[in-house]
MMTF fields as JSON, N, C-alpha, C and O atoms, coordinates in Angstrom:
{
  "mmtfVersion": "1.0.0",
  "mmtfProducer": "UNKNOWN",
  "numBonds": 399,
  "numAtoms": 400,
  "numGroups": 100,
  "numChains": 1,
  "numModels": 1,
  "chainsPerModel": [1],
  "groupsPerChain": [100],
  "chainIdList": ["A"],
  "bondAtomList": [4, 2, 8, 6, 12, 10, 16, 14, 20, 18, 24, 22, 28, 26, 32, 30, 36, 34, 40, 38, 44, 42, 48, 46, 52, 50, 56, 54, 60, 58, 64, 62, 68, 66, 72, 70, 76, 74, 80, 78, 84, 82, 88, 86, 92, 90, 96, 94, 100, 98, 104, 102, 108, 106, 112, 110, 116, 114, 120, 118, 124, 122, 128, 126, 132, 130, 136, 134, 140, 138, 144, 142, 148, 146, 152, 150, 156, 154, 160, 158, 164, 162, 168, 166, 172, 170, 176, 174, 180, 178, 184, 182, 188, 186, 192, 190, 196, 194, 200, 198, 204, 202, 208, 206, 212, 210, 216, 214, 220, 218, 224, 222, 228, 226, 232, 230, 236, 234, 240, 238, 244, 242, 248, 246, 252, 250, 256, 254, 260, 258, 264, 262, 268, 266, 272, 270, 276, 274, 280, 278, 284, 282, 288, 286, 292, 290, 296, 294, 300, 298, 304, 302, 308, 306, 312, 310, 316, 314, 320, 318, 324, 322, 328, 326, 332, 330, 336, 334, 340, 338, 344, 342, 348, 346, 352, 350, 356, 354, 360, 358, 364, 362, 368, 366, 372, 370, 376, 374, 380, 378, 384, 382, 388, 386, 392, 390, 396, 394],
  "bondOrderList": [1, 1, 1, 1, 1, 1, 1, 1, 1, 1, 1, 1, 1, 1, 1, 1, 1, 1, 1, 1, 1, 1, 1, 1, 1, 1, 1, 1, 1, 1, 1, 1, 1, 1, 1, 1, 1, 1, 1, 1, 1, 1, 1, 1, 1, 1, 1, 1, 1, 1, 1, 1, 1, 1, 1, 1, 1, 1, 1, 1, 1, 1, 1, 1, 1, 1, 1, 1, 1, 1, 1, 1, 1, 1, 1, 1, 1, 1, 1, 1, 1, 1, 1, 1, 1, 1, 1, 1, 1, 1, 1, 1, 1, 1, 1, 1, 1, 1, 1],
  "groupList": [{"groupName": "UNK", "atomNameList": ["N", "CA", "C", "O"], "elementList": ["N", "C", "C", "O"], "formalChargeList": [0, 0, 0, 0], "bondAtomList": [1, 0, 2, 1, 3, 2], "bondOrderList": [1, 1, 2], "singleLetterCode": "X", "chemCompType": "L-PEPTIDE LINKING"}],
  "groupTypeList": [0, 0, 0, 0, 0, 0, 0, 0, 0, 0, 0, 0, 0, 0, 0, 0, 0, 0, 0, 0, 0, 0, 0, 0, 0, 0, 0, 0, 0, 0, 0, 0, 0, 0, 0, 0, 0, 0, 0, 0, 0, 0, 0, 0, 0, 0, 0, 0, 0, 0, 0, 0, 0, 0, 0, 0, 0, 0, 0, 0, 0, 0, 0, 0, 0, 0, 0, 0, 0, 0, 0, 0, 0, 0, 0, 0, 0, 0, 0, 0, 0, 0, 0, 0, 0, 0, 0, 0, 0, 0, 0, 0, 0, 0, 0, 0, 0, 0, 0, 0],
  "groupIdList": [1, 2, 3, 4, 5, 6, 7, 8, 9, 10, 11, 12, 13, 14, 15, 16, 17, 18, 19, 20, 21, 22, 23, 24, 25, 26, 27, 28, 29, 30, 31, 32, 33, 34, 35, 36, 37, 38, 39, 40, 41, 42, 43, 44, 45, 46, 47, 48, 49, 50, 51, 52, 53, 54, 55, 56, 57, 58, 59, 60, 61, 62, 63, 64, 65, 66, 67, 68, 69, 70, 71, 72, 73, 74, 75, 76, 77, 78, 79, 80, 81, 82, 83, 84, 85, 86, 87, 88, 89, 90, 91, 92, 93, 94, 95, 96, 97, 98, 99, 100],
  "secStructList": [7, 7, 7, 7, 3, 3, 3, 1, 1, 1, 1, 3, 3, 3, 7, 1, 1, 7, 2, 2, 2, 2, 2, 6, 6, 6, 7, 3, 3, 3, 7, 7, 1, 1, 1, 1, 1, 3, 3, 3, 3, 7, 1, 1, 1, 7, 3, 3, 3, 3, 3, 7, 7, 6, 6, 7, 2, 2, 2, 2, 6, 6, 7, 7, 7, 7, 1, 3, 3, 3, 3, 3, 3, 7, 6, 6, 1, 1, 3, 3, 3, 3, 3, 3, 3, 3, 1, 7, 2, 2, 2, 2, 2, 2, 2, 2, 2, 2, 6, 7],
  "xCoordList": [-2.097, -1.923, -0.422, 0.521, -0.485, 1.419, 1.796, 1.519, 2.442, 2.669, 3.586, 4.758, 3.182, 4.184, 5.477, 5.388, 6.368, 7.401, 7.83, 7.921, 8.108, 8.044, 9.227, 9.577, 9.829, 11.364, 11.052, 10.557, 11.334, 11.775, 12.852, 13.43, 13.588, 14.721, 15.739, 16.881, 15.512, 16.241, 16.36, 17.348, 15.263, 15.368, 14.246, 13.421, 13.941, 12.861, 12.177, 12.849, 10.911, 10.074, 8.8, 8.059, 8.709, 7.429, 6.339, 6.474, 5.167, 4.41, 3.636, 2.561, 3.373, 2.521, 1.205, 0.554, 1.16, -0.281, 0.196, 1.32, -0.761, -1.053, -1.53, -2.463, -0.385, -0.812, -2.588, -3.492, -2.686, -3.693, -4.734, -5.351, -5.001, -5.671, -6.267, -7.485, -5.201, -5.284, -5.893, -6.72, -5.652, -6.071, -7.85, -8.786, -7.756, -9.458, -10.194, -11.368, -9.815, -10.564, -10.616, -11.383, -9.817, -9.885, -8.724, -8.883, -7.726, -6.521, -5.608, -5.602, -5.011, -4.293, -3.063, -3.197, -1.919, -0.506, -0.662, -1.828, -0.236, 0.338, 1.557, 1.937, 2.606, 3.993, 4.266, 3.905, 5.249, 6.13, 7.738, 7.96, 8.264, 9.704, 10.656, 11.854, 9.959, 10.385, 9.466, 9.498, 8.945, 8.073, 9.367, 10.492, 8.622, 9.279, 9.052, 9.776, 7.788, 7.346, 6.396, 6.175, 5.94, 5.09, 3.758, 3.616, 2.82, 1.292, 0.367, 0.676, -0.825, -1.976, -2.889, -2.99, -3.918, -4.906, -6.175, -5.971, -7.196, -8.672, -9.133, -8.32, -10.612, -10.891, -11.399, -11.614, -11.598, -12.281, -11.151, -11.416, -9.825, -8.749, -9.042, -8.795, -9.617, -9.665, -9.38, -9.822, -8.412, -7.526, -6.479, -6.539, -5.313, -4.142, -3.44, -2.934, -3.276, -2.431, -1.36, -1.309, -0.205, 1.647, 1.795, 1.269, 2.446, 2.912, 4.367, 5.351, 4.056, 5.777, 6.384, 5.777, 7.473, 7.951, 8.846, 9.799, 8.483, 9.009, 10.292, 10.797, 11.31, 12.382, 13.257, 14.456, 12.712, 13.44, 14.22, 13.81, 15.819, 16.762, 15.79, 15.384, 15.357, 14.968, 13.63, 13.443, 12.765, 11.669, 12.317, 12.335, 12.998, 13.729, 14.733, 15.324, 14.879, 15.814, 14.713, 15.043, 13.392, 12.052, 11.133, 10.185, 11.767, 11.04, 10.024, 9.506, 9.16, 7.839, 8.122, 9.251, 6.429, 6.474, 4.806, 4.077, 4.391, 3.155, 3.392, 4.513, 2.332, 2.767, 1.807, 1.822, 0.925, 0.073, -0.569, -1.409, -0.151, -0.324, -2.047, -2.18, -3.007, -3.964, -4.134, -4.127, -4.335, -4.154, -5.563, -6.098, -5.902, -7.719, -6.561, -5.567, -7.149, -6.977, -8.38, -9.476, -7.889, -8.746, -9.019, -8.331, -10.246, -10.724, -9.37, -9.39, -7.998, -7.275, -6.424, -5.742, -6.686, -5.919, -4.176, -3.299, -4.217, -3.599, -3.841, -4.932, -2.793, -2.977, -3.806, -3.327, -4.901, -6.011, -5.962, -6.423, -5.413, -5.594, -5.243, -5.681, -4.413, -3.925, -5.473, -6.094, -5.595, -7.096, -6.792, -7.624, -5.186, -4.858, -3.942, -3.823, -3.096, -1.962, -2.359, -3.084, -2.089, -2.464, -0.911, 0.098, -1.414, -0.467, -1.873, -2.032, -2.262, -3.747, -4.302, -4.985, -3.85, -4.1, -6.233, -6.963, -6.622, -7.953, -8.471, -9.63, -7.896, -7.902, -8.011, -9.02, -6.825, -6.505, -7.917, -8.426, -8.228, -9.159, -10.52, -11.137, -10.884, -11.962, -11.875, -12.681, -10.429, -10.3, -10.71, -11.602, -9.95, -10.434, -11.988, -12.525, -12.443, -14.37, -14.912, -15.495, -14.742, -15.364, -15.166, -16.055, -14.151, -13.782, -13.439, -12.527, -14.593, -13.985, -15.421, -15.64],
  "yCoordList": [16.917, 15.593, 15.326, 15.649, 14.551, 14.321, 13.283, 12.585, 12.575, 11.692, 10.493, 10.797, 9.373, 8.69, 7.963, 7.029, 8.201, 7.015, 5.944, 6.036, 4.765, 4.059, 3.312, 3.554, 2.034, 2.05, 0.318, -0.713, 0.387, -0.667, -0.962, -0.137, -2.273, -2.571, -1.787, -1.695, -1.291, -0.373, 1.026, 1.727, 1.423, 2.782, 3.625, 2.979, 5.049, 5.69, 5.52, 5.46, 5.407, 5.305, 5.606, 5.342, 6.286, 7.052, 6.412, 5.655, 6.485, 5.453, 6.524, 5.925, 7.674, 8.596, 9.48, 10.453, 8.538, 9.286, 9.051, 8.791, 9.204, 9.271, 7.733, 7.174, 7.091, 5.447, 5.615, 4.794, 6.765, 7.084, 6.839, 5.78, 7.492, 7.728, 6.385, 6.236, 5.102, 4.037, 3.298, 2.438, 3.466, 2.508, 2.756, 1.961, 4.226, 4.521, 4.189, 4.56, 3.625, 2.913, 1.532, 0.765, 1.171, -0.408, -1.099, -2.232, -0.418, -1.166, -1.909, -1.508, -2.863, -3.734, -4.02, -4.694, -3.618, -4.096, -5.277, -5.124, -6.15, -7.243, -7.502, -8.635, -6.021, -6.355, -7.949, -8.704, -8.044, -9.78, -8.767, -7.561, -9.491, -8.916, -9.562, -9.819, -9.736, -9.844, -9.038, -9.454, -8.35, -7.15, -6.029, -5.888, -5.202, -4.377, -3.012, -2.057, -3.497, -2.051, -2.501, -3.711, -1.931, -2.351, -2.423, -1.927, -3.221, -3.274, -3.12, -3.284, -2.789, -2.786, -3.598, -3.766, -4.365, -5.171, -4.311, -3.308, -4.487, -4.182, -4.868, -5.616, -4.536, -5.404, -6.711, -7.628, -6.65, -7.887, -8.619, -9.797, -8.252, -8.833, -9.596, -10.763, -8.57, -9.195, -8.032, -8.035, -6.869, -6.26, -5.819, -5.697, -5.552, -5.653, -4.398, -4.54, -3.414, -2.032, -2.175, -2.432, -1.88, -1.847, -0.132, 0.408, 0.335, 1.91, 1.687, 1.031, 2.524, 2.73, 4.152, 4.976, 4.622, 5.327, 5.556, 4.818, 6.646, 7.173, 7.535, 7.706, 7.765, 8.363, 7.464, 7.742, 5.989, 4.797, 4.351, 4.126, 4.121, 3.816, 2.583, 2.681, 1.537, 0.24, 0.27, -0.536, 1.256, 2.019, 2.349, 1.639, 3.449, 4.14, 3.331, 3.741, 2.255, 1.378, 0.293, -0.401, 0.241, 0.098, 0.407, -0.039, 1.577, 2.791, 2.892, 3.836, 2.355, 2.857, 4.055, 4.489, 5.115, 6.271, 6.263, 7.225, 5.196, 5.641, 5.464, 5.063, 5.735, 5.582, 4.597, 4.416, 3.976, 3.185, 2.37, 2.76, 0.843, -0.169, -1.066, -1.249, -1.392, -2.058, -2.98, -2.773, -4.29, -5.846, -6.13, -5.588, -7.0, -7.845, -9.34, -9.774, -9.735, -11.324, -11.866, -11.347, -13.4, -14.184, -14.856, -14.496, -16.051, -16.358, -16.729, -16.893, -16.964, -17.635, -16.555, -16.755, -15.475, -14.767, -14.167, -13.419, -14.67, -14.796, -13.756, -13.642, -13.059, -12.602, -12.721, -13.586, -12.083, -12.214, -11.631, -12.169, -10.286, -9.263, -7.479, -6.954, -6.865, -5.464, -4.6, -4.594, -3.973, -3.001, -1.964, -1.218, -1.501, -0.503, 0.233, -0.17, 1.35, 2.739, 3.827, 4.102, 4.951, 6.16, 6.59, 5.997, 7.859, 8.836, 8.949, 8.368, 9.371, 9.638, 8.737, 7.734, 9.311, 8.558, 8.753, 7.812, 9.846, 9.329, 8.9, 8.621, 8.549, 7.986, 6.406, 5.771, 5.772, 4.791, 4.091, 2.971, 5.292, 4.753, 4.371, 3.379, 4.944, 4.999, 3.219, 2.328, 3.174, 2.142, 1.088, 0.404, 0.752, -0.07, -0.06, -1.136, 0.701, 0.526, 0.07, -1.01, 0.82, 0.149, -1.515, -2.23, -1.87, -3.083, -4.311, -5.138, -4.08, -5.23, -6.104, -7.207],
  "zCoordList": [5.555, 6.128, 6.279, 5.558, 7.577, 7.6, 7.397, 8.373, 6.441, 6.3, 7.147, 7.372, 7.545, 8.38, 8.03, 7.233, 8.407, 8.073, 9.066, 10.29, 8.159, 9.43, 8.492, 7.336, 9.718, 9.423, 8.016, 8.469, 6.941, 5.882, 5.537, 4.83, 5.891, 5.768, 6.671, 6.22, 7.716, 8.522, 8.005, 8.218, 7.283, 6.593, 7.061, 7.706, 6.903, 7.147, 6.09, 5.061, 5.966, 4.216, 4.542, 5.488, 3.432, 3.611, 3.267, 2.306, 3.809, 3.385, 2.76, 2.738, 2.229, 1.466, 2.215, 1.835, 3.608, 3.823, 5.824, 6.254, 6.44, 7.787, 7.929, 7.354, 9.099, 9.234, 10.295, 10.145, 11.221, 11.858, 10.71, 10.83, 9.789, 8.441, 8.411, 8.504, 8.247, 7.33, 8.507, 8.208, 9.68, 10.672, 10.967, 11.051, 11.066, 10.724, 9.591, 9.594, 8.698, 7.412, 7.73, 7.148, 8.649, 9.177, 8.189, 7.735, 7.953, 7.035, 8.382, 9.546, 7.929, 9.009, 8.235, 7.214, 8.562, 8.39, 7.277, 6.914, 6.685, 5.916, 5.558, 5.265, 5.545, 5.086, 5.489, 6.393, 4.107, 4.223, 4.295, 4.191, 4.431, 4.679, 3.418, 3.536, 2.36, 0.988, 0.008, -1.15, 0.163, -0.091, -0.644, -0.164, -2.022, -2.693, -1.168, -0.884, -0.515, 0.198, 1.376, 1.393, 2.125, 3.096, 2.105, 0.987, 2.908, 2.44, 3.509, 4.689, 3.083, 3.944, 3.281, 2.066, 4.684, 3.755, 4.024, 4.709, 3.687, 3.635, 5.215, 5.758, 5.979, 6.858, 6.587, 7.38, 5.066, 4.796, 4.377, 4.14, 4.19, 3.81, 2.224, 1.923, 1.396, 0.29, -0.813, -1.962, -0.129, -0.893, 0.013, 1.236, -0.941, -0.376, -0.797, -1.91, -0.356, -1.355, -0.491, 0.712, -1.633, -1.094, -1.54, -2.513, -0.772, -0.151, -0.758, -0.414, -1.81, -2.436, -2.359, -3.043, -1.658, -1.345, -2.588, -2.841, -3.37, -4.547, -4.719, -5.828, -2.862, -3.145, -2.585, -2.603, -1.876, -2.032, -2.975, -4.113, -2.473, -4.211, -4.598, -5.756, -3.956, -4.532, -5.45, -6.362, -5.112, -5.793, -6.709, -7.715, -6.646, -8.242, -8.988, -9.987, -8.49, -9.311, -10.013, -10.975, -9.42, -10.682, -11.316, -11.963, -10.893, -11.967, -11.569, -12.165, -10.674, -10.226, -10.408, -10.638, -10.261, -10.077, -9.59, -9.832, -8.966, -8.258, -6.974, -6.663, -5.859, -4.621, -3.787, -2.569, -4.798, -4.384, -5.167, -5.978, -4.958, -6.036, -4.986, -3.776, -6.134, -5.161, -6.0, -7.213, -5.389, -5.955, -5.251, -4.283, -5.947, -5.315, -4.828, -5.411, -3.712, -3.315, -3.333, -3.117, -3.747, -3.809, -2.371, -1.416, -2.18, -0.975, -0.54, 0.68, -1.123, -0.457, 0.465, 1.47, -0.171, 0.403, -0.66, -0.228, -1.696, -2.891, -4.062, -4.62, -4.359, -5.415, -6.789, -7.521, -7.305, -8.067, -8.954, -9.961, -9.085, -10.164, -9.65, -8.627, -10.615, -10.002, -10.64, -11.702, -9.371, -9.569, -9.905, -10.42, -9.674, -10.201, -9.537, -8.379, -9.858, -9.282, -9.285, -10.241, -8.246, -7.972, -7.092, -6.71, -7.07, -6.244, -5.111, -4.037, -5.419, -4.64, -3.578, -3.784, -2.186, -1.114, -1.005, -0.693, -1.272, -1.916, -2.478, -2.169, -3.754, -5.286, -4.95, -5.256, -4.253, -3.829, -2.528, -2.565, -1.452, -1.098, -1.862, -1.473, -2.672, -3.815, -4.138, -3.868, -4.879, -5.365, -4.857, -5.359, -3.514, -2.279, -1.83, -1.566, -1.775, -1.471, -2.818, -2.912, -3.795, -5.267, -5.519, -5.982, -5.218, -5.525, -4.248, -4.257, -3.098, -2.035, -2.453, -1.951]
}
């Protein structure tokens, strides 16, 4: 799989997996532009995973070391609860179907 980069903060960053990939699961953009990283939401928009690029200084200046954080939102659309971190762009999808 090839991974895409696409430009954050005027930088190349890897988002870990194929954006083709993410768009065929029905993931839709969400980045905020105060975001540690870009995000994707779910189609039901009631999860939200942020794409952390491991070799980003701003990543390694917080020590992350996963490459995929997945958060549940509530009806509001609001942060609810972290479902969990993976490296595992399969791992991560798992996560996302188990828990929408």
């Amino acid at each position: 799989m090839t991974n895409t980069k696409v430009k954050w903060f005027n930088e190349d960053y890897d988002l870990g997996c194929n954006i083709k990939d993410l768009e065929k699961l029905g993931f839709s953009n969400s980045s905020y532009h105060n975001d540690l990283g870009p995000s994707y939401m779910n189609k039901k928009e009631n999860i939200q995973v942020f794409f952390l690029d491991l070799e980003d200084p701003s990543i390694k200046n917080e020590k992350i070391d996963y490459k995929f954080s997945i958060m549940k939102l509530d009806e509001h659309g609001e942060y609810s609860k972290t479902i969990g971190t993976t490296n595992s762009f399969d791992e991560m999808v798992e996560m996302v179907k188990k828990n929408q």
